[in-house]
N, C-alpha and C positions, 0 to 999 in steps of 0.2 A: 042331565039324567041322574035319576034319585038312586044311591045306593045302598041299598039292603045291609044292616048289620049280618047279619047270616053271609051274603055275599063277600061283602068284606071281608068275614076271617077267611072262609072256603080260599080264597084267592090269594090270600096271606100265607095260607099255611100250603097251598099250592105251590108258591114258588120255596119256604123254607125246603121244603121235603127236596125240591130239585137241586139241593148244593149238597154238594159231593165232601162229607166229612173227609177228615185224615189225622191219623195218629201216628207218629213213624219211632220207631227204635231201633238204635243201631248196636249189638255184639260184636265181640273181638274175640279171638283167641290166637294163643303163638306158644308154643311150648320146643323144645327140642329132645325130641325122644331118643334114648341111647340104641334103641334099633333101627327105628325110621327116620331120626334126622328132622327138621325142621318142619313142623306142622301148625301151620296157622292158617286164619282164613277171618272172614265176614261176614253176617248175617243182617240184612237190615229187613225190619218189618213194618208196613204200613196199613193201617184200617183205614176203608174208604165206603160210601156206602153203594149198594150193588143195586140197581134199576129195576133188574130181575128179580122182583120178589118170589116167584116159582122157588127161586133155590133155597128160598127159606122157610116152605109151608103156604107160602103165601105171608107170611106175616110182615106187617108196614115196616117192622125195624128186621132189615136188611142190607149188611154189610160182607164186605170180602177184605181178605186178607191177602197183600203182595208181598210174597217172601224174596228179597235179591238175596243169592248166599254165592258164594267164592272163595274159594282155594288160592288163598295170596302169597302160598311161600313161593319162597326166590329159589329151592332146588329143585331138579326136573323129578319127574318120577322113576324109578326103574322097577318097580312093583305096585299092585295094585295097593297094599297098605299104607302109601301115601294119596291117595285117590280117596277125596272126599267122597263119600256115597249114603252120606245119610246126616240128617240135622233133628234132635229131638226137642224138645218146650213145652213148657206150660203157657197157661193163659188165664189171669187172675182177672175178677172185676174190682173195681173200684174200694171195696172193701179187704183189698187183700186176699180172696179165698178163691180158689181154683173153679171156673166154672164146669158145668156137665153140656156141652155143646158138640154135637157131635160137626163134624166139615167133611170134607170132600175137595177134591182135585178139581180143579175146572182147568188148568191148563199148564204146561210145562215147559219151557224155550230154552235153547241153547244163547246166550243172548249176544255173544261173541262169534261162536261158530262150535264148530268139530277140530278135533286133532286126528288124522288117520296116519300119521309118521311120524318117526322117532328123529330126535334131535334139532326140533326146529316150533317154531310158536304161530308159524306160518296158515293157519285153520283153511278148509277145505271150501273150495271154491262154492260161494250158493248155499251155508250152511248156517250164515246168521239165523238167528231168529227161529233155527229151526226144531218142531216139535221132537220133545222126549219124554212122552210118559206115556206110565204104560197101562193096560186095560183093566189090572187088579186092584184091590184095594189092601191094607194091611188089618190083620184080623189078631189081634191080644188073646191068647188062648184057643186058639181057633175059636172065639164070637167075634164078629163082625156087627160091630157098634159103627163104623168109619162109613157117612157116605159113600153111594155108589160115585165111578168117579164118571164124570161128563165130560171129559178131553175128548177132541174132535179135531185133526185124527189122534188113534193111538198108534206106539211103534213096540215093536213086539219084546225087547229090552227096553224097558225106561222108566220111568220112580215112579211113586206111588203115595199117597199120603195114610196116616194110621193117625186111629184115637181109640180112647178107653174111656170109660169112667170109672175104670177099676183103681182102688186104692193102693194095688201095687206096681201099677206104670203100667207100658209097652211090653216092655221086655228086662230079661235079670241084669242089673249091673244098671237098668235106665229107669228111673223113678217118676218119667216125664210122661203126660197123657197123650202128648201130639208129634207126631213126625212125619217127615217126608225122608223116603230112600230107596236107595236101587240096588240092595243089597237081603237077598232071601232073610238070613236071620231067625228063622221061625218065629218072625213076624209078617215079614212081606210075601207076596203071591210068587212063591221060588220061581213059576213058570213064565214069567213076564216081565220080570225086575231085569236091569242088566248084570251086572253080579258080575263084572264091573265095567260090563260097558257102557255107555253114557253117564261114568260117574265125573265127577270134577277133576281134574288135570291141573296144577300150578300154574299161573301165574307164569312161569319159567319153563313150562309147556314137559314134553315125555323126554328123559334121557336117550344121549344118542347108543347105549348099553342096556336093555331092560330083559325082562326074562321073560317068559311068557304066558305069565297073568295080565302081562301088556301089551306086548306084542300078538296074541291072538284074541284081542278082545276090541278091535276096533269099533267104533270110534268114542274118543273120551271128549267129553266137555270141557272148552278151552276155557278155564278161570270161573266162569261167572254165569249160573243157571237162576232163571225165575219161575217161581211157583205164583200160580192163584190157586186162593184155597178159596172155596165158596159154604154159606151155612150157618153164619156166624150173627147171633140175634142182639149182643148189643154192640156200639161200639166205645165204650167206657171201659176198657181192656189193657192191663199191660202184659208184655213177654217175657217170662223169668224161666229160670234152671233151664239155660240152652246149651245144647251139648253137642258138639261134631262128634260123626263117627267115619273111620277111614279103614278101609279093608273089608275082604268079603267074611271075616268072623263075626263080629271087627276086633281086630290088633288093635287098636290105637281110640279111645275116645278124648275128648281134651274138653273142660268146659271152658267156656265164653264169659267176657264181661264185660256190662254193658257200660257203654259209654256215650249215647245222648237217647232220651224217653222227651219225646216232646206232646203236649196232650191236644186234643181238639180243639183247634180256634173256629170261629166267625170267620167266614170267605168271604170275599168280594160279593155274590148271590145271597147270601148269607142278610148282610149291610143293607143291601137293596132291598131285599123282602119288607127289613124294617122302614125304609124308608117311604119306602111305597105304601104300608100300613097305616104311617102317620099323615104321609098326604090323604089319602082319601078320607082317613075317617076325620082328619079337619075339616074337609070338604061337607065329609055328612053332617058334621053337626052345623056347617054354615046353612045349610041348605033346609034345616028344621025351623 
């Protein structure tokens, strides 16, 4: 059977499109604050690309962004100010400059579980995995630049993601365009955020002593919450000026620093497309 130059690439670029890019970058931070005591944690970000092109207009280049973020100090909490509840970023293209993109929430997990008691890391039976965002989205100024968010289901406390293209940030004190948090702020939807329930809990889970920004604000995320952020039109992207925030002011921001940016390779599907390209169009030209 004869094959069509035209066919040829259609088929080629048919299977490129279906390998799923990945860019990953992993943040750090750890400070010891002389009123909150040891605050550190984790951020790792990955661009992959997203099937759904709906989420981006329709347009062919569509990718999501997987946020892992975590609360790794080793002391328990006894107030909500050590209670990760918010992460803010940039997001540069390739030439270094801040892009104007706006994202959206597409989904938010507890990836550990819940904490609903004090003095134990022991998380709540049935609670891996489970959803924590919330219906609103984050509005810089009260404009709302930030996708609608598409979390399915929503919980009536739980984060939220924010964007700008404003050249003065989010918010005063945050110079970053992008964030996720559960934390009003007068950025986030005060009515829907947890503020500070379902914020991040250490690693070393809630002290068995807390006061009650803790004790009545059940249940906190044990260590380690993931975001998908959906919207995002290229994926030639790095993550820079990331910043934790902790507290329902927030008391405490600390920035991060990064420690491995690894960039898009060739996949295994990837490899293949090419391989498969070369065989048939050898084929075509035998066949002239």
């Amino acid at each position: 059977m004869l094959i069509s130059r035209t066919k040829l690439l259609t088929f080629t670029a048919a299977i490129l499109l279906a390998h799923s890019v990945a860019h990953a970058s992993t943040y750090l931070w750890s400070t010891n604050d002389p009123k909150y005591g040891l605050l550190s944690g984790e951020a790792d970000f990955t661009v992959s690309t997203d099937t759904d092109t709906s989420h981006c207009g329709g347009s062919a280049s569509c990718y999501l962004i997987t946020m892992n973020v975590s609360n790794t100090s080793t002391s328990p909490a006894n107030q909500s100010s050590q209670i990760t509840l918010g992460l803010f970023f940039d997001i540069q293209n390739s030439s270094g400059v801040k892009i104007a993109n706006p994202i959206g929430m597409l989904s938010a997990t507890a990836t550990l579980g819940t904490l609903s008691s004090l003095g134990t890391t022991t998380v709540t039976t049935g609670t891996q995995g489970v959803d924590i965002c919330g219906s609103g989205v984050g509005q810089a100024g009260k404009k709302q630049e930030t996708l609608n968010s598409l979390c399915s289901p929503t919980v009536s406390s739980g984060w939220e993601a924010a964007y700008t293209a404003s050249s003065k940030g989010l918010l005063t004190g945050f110079t970053q365009d992008y964030a996720v948090g559960d934390a009003g702020w007068g950025l986030f939807n005060g009515g829907s955020v947890g503020n500070p329930v379902n914020g991040l809990a250490p690693q070393s889970g809630l002290a068995p002593v807390s006061n009650g920004n803790i004790t009545g604000n059940y249940p906190f995320v044990y260590e380690t919450a993931k975001f998908l952020l959906y919207g995002l039109t290229t994926q030639n992207v790095t993550f820079n000026n990331v910043q934790a925030a902790y507290g329902t002011q927030p008391e405490a921001e600390v920035a991060a620093l990064l420690q491995t940016n690894s960039a898009p390779e060739p996949g295994p599907v990837f490899l293949m497309a090419g391989g498969f390209g070369l065989i048939a169009l050898s084929r075509l030209r035998r066949r002239r």
